[in-house]
N, C-alpha and C positions, 0 to 999 in steps of 0.2 A: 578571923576569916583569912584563910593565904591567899592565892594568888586569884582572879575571878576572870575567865574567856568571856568575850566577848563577839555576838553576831551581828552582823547587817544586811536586811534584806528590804531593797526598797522594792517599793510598790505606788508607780504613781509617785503623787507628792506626798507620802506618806515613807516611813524606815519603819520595819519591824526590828526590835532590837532585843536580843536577848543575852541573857546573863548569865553562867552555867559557876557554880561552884565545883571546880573537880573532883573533889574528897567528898562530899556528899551524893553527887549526881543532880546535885536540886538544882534544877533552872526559874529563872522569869523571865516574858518578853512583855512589852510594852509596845504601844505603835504611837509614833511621835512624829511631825510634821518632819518633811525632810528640810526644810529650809533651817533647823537648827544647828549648831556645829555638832562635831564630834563627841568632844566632850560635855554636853548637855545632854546628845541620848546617851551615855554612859551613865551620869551622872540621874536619869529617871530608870534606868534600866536595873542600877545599882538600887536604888533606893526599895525597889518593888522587889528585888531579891532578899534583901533584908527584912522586908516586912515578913515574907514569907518563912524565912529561917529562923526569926523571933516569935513567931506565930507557931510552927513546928517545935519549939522548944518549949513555949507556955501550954501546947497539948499534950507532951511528954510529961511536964511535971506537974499535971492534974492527977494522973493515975493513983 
């Protein structure tokens, strides 16, 4: 994975957080309490992007 952009959009006490891969275009966002640091919604943001692009790859190589 290179490099991964990162969003922040609060709402309330709530951050919507999203994760964008720029070589792919595949994002995830996550909604995580705002009372967390920075780097912990990065770090659930990060996690949920990864599920997805290991997810995307294990349905590529069913075909």
């Amino acid at each position: 994975m290179s490099e991964i952009l990162f969003e922040y959009i609060r709402q309330g006490n709530f951050v919507k957080v999203t994760a964008i891969e720029p070589n792919t275009q595949i994002e995830a966002s996550v909604v995580v309490p705002a009372a967390l640091n920075q780097e912990q919604m990065k770090i659930q943001a990060l996690r949920r992007l990864k599920y997805i692009l290991e997810k995307g790859s294990d349905e590529q190589g069913c075909e």
